[in-house]
Backbone as CSV, one residue per row, in Angstrom:
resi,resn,N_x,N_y,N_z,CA_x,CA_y,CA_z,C_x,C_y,C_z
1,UNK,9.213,-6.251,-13.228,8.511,-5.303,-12.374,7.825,-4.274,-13.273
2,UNK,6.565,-3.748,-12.986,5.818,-3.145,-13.480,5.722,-1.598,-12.257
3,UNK,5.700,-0.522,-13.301,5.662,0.654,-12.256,4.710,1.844,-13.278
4,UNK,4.037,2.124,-12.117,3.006,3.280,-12.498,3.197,4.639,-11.766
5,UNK,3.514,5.941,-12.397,4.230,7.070,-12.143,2.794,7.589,-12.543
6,UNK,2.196,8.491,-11.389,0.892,9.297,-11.838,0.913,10.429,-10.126
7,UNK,0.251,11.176,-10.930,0.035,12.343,-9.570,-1.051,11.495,-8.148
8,UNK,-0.374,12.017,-7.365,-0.845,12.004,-6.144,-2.500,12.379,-5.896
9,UNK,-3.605,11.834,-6.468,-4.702,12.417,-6.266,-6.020,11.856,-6.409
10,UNK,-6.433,11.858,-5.237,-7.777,10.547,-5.590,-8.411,10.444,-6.743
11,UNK,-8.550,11.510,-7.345,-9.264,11.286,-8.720,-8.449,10.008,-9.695
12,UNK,-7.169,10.011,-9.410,-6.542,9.014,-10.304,-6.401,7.386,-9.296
13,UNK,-7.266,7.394,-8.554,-7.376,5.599,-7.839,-7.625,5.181,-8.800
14,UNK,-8.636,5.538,-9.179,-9.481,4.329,-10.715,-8.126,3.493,-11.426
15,UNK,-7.296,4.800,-11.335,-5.922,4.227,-12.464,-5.147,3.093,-11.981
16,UNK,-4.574,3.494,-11.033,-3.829,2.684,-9.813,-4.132,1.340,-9.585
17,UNK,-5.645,1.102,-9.206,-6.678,-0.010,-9.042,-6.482,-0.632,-10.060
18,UNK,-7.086,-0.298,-11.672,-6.807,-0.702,-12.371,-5.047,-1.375,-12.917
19,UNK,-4.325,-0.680,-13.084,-2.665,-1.126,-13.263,-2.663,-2.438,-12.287
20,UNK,-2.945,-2.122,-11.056,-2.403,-2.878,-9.643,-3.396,-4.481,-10.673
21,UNK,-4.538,-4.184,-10.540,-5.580,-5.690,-11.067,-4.902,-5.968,-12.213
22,UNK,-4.862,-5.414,-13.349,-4.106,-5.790,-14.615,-2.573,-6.787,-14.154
23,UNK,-1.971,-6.448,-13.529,-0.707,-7.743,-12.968,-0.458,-8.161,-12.398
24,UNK,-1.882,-8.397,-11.690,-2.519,-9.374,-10.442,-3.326,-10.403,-11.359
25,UNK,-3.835,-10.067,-12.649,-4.786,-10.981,-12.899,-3.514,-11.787,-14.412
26,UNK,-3.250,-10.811,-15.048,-1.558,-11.847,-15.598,-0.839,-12.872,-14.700
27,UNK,-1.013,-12.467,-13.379,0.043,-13.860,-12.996,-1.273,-14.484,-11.954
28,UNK,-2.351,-14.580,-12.430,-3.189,-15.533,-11.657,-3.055,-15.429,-10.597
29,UNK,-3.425,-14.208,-9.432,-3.122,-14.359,-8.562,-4.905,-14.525,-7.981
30,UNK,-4.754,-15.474,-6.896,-6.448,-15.408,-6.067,-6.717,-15.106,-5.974
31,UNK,-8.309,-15.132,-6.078,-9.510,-14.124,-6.396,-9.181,-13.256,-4.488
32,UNK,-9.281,-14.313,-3.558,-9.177,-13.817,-2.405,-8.372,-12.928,-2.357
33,UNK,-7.139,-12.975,-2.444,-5.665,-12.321,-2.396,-6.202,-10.890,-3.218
34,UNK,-6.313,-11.173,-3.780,-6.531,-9.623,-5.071,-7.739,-8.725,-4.584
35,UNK,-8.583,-9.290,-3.841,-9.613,-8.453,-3.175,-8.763,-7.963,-1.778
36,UNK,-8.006,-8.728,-1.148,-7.318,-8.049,0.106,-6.670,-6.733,-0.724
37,UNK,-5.890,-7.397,-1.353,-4.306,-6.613,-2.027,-5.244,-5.129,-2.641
38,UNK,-6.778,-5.273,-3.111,-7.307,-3.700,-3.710,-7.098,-2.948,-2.436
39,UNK,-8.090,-4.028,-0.902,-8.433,-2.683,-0.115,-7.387,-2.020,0.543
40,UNK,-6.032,-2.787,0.950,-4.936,-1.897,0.980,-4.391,-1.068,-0.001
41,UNK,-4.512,-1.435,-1.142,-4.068,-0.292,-2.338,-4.678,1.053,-2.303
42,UNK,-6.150,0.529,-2.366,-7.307,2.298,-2.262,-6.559,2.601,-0.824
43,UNK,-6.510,2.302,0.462,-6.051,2.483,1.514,-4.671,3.712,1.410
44,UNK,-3.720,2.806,1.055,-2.352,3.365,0.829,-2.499,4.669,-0.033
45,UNK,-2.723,4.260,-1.130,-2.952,5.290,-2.435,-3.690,6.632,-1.538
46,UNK,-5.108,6.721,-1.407,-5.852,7.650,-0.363,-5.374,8.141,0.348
47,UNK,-4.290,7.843,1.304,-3.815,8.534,2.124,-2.460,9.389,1.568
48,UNK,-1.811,9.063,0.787,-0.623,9.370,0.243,-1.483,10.776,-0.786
49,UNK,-2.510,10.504,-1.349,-3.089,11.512,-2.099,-3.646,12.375,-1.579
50,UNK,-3.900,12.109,-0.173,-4.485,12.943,0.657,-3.874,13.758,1.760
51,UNK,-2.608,13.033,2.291,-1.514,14.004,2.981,-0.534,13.873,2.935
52,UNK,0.394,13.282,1.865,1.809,13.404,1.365,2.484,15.142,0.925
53,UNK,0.999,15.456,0.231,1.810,16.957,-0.853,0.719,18.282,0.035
54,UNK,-0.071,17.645,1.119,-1.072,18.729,1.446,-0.500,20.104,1.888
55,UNK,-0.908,21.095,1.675,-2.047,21.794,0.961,-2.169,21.251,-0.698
56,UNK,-0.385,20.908,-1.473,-0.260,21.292,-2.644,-0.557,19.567,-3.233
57,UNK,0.107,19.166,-4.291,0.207,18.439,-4.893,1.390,18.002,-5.469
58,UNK,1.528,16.205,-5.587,2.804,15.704,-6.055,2.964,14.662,-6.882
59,UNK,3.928,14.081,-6.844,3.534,12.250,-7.263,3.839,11.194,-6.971
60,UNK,3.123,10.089,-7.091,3.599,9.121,-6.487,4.056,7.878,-7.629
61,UNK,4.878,6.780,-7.004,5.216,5.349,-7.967,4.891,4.462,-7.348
62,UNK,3.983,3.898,-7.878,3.928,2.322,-7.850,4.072,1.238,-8.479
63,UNK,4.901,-0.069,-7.735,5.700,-1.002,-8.774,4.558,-1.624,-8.121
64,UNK,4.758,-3.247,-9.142,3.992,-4.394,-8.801,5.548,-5.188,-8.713
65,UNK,5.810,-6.146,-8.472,6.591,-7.275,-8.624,6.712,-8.632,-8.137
66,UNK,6.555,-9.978,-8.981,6.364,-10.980,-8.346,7.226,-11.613,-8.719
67,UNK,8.645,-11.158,-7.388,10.151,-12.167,-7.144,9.938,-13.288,-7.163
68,UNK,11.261,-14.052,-7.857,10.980,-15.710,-7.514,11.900,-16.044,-5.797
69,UNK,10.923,-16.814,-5.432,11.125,-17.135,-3.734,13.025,-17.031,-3.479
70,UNK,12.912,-17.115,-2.355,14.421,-17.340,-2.406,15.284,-15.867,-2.379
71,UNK,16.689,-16.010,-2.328,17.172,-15.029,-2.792,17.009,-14.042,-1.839
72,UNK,16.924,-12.706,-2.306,16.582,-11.288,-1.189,15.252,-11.237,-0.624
73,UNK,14.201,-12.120,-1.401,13.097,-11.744,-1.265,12.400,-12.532,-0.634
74,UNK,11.238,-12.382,-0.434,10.477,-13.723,0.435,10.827,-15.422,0.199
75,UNK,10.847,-16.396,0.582,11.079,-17.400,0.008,9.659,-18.414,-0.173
76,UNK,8.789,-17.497,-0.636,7.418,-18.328,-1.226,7.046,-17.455,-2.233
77,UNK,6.051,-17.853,-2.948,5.640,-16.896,-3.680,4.550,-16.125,-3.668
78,UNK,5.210,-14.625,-4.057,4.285,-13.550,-3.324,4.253,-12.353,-4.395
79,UNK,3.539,-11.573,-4.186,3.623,-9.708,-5.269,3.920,-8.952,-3.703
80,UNK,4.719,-7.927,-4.366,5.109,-6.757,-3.717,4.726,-5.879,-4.337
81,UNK,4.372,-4.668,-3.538,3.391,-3.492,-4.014,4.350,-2.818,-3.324
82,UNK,4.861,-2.330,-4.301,5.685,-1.129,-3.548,5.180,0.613,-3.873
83,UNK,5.091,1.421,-2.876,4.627,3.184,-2.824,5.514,4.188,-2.451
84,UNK,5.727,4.778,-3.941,6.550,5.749,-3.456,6.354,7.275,-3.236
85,UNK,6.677,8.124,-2.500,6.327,9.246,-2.694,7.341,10.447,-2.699
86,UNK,7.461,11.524,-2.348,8.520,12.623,-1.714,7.726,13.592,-0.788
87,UNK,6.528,13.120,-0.299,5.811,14.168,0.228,6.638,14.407,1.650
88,UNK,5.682,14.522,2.840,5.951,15.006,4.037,7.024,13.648,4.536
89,UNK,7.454,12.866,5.672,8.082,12.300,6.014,6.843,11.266,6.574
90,UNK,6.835,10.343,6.531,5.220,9.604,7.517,5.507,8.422,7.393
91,UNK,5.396,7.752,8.926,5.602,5.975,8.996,4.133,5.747,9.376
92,UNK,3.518,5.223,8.425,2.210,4.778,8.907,2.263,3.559,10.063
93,UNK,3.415,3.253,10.018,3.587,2.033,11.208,4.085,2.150,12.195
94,UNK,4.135,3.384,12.420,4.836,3.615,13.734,3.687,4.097,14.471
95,UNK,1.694,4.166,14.381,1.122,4.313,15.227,0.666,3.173,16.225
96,UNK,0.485,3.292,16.756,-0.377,1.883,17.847,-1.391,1.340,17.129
97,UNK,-1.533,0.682,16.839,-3.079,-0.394,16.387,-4.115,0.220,16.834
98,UNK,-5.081,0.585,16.472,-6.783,0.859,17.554,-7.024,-0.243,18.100
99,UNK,-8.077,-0.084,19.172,-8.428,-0.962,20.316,-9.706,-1.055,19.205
100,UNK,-9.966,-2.587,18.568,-10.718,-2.495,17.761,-11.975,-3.432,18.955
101,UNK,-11.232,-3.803,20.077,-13.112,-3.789,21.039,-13.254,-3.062,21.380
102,UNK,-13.082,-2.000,21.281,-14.182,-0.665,21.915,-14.792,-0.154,20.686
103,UNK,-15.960,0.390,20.852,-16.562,0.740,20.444,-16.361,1.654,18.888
104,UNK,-16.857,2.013,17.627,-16.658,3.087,17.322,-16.818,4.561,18.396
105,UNK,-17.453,4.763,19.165,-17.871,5.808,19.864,-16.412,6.230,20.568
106,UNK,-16.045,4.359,21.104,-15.068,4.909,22.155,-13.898,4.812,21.494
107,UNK,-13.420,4.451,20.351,-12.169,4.008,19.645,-11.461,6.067,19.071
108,UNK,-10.318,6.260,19.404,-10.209,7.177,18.921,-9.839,7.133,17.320
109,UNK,-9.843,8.369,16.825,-9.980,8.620,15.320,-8.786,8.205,14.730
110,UNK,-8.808,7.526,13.348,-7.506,7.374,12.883,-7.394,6.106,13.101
111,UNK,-6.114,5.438,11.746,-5.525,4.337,12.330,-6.416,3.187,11.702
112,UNK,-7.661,3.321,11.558,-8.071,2.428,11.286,-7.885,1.547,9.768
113,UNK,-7.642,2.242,9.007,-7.140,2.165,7.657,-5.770,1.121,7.623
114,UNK,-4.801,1.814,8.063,-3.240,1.500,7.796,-3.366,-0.159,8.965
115,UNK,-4.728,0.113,9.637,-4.711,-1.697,10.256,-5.083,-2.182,10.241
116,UNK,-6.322,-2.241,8.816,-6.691,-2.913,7.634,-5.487,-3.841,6.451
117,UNK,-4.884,-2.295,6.323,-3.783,-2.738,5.439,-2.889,-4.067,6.152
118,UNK,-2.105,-4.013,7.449,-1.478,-4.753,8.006,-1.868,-5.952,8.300
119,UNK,-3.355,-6.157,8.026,-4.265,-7.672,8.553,-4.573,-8.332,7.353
120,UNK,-4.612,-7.194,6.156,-4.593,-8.300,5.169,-3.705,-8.410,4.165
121,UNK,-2.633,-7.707,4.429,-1.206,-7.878,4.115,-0.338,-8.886,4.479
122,UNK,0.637,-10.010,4.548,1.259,-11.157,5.177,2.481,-10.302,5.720
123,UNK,3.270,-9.284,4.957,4.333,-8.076,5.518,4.396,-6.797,5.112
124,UNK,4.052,-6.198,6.029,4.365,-4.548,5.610,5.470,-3.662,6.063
125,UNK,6.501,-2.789,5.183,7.601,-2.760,5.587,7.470,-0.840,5.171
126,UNK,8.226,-0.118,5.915,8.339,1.312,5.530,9.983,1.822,5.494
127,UNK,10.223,2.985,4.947,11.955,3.297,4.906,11.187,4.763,4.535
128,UNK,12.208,5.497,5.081,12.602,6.931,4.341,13.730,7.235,3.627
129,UNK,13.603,6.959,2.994,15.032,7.014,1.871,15.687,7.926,0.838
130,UNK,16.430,8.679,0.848,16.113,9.668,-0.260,15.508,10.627,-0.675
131,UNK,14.981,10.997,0.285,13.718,12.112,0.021,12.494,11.318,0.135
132,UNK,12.428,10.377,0.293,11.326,9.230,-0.389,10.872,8.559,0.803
133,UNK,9.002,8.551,0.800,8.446,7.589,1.974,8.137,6.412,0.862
134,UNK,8.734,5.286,1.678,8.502,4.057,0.563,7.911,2.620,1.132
135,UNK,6.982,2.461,1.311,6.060,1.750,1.597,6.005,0.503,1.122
136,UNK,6.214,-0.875,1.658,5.787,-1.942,0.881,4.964,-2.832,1.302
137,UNK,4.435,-3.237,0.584,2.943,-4.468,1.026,3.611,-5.807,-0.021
138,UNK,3.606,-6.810,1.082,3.976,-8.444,0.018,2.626,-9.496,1.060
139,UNK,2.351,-9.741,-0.229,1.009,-11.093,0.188,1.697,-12.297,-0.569
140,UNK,1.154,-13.171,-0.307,1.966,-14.347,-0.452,1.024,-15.294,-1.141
141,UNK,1.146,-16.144,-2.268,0.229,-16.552,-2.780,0.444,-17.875,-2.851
C-alpha cells in the first residue's frame, strides 16, 4: 500500500492526481479504469479540501492498494483508494442521488459530484472512525 499525507487544499490536486496515476500506471491498470478512478479522485479530494477544515485548514491521507482477491477484500482484482481526513463529520452517501432527468434548471444544487463518484466506482464505502471521515472507492479491474 502506498499513502500520500499532504494538506487539505486544492492547490495540491496536481499532487494527489499525480501519486494516485503513478500506482495506477505500475500495476497496469486500464486506460478506461484510470480515467474513471481520476474523476472521482479530483471529486473526493475537492470536496474534502473544500469543506472538511472550512473556514481553516487540515490534512488529508490517501492510500492506493491493490489486495490480492479473496480474503477480507474483494474477491477479483481491484485498487482501493482510500481518504482520510479529521475534518467536520460528513457521509457523502447518505444524500439521495439527484433526479438526473430533470433538468439542470430543475435538479436541485449539490450531489452531483459524489454521484459521479458512485457510477464510476464498482463500491463505495464510508465510516467515521476515530476522529476520522474515511472514505473508500474500489474499481475492479
Amino acid at each position: 500500500m502506498s499513502v500520500l499525507n499532504i494538506r487539505a487544499s486544492v492547490e495540491e490536486l496536481n499532487r494527489v492526481s499525480a501519486f494516485v496515476d503513478e500506482q495506477l500506471e505500475a500495476h497496469d491498470c486500464p486506460f478506461k479504469a484510470q480515467m474513471q478512478i481520476d474523476v472521482a479522485v479530483e471529486e473526493v479530494f475537492v470536496n474534502i479540501a473544500s469543506y472538511a477544515y472550512a473556514p481553516g485548514d487540515g490534512e488529508a491521507s490517501i492510500s492506493v492498494e491493490f489486495p490480492e482477491p479473496g480474503g477480507e477484500g474483494p474477491d477479483r482484482p481491484c485498487v482501493l483508494i482510500r481518504f482520510e481526513d479529521a475534518g467536520v463529520p460528513f457521509d457523502p452517501l447518505a444524500k439521495t442521488d439527484p433526479d438526473v432527468t430533470l433538468s439542470a434548471e430543475e435538479r436541485a444544487v449539490g450531489g452531483l459530484g459524489i454521484f459521479m463518484v458512485k457510477k464510476n466506482m464498482d463500491e463505495v464505502h464510508y465510516v467515521y472512525e476515530d476522529g476520522k471521515n474515511i472514505l473508500t472507492l474500489c474499481k475492479y479491474l
